[in-house]
N, C-alpha and C positions, 0 to 999 in steps of 0.2 A: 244348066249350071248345077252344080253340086255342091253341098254345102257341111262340115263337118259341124255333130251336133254333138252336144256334152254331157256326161255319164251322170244322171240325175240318182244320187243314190237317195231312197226316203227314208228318213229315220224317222222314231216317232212316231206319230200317227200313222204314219205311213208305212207300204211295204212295198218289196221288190219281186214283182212276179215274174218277169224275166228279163233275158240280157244274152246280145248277141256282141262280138266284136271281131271285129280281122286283124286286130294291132294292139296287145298290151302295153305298146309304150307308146304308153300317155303320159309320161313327165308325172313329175311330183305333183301332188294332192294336196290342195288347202286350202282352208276357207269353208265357210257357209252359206247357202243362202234357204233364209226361209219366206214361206208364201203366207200371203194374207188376205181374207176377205172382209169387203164389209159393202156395206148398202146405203149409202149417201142417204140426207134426208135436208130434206129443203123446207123453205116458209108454208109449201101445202101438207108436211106430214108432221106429225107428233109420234113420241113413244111416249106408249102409255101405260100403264101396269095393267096386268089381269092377273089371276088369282097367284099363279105360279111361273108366269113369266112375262114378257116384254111382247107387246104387240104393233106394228106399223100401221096409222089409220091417214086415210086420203079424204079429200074429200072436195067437192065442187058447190055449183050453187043448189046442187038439187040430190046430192048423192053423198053416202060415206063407204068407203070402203074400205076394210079390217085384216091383213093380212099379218095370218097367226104363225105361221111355218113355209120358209121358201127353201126346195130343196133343189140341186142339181148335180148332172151324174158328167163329171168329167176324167178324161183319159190322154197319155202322150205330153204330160207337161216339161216342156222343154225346153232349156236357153240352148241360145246360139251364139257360138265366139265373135268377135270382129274377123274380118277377112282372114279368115286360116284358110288357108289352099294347102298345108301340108299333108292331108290326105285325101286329095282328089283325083289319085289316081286309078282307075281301074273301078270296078263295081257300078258303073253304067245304070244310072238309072234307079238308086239305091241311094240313100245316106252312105256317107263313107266312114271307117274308120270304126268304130261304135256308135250304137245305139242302143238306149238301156231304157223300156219301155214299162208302165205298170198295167195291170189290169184295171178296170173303170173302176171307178170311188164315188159314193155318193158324199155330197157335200150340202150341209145345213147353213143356211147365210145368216149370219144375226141380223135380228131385227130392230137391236134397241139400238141403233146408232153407234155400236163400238165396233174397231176392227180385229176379227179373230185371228191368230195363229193357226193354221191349218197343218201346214207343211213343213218337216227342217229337213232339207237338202244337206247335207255333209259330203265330205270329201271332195268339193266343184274341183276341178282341175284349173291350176293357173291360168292368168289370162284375163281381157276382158271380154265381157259380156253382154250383147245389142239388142238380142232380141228375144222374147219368152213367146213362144209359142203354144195354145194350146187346145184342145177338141172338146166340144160338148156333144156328149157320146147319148145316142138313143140305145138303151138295153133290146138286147135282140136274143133269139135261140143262136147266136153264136155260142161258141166250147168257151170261148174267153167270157164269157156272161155269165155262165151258169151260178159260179155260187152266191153271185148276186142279185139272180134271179131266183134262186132257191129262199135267199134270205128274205128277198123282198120284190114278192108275186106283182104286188100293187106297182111296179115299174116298169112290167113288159111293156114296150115299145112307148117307153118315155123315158126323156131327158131332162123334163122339169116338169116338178110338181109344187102346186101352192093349194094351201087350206086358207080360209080364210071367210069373211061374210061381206055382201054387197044389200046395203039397207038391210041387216039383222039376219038377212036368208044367207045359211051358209052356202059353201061351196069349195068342190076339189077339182080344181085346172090344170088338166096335164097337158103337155106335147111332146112330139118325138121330134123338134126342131132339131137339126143337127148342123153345127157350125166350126171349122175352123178358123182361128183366129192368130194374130203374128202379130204380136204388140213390140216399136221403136223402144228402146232404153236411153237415151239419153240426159245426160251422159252415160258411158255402158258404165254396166257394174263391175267393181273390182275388188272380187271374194277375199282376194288375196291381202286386202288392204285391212279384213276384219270385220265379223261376220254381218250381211244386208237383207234386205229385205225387202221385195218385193208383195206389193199390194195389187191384188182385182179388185179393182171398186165396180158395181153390177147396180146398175140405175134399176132398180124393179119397180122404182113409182112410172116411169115411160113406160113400162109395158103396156101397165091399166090406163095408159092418159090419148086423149086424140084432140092437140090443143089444150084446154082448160076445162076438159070435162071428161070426167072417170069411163072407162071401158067396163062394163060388166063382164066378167069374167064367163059367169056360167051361161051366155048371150053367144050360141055357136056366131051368128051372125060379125062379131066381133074377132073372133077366133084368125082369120089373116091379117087383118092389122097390129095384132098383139104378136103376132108372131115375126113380122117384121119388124117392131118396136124393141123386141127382147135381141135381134141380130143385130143393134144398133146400139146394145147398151151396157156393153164391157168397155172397159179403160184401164189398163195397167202403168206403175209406173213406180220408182226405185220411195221407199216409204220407211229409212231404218228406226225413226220413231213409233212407228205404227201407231198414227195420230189420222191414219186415212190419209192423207193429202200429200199431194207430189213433195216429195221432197228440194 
């Protein structure tokens, strides 16, 4: 099955590094939609001040754990119409129609419990919209990588990275976990109706938890459970307050 996906232009923060299409008519342009993250926090975490910014701290009956900077490298963010079949013809095996791709971005999650603007999508083409789909991308000597690996060494062959201390001993936790994800909208979004907003909210206290007790981080032993924790802990969902929460 084949599915027509929608010319994601990024404004803003964002840039456009390329763009393929077999059909300029795509109907009239309107609407916005921008993206947002943030990091839920619950009865076990506190934001607390340090010198010069906000820090997330966990904690159990015998453990605290400090995370200073959660970073991730994502790629391919993409809605998808409600049932358009008008351009499924032909290109087998391929998105149809357009597809309008960036190069990977690394993305800083805040910590202090508020949710960022990251993304403004301009010009979405009419229509509604069901589904955001999107890749967390491990950096690699791929050609599409380079100047983000140029910029930043400390990312080859990771997808996430966290600073942070586990009982005062710091620590930096990467992996190259790599995941695609196809997050439900409902109701879909309707850009056209004036501009929305879509939220990732990213559980990062699940990572470090197994039950009601902290994961050490820098604990290889630890290392497959976290990484199955962190596949489990995206949730997208339409947010045009950007108050975090499903709208």
């Amino acid at each position: 099955m084949t599915f027509r996906r929608t010319a994601l232009v990024f404004a803003g923060l964002a840039s456009l590094v390329g763009a393929t299409a077999c059909d300029d008519n795509t109907g009239p342009t309107q609407g916005a939609v921008s993206l947002s993250l943030t990091v839920p926090t619950s009865g076990g975490a506190a934001a607390v001040t340090s010198p010069a910014l906000f820090d997330l701290v966990y904690t159990d009956a015998a453990s605290t754990l400090t995370l200073t900077r959660v970073e991730l490298v994502m790629r391919e963010i993409e809605l998808e119409k409600v049932d358009d079949e008008s351009c499924d013809a032909g290109f087998e095996g391929e998105d149809d129609c357009e597809e309008f791709e960036t190069g990977p971005r690394v993305f800083e999650l805040p910590v202090d419990g508020s949710t960022d603007a990251v993304l403004t999508i301009s010009d979405v083409p009419a229509g509604l919209y069901d589904e955001l789909e999107i890749e967390i991308h491990k950096v690699s000597d791929d050609p599409e990588d380079a100047a983000l690996l140029a910029a930043r060494p400390d990312l080859a062959d990771v997808s996430i990275r966290v600073e942070g201390d586990f009982d005062a001993t710091p620590f930096v936790f990467t992996t190259g976990v790599e995941e695609e994800f196809e997050f439900e909208l409902q109701p879909p979004l309707d850009p056209s109706a004036g501009p929305v907003n879509v939220t990732l909210s990213i559980d990062v206290e699940s990572w470090f938890r197994s039950g009601a007790d902290l994961l050490d981080p820098a604990d290889e032993q630890n290392r497959s459970q976290i990484e199955n924790n962190i596949q489990q802990s995206f949730e997208a969902f339409e947010d045009d307050d950007g108050d975090g929460e499903d709208d």
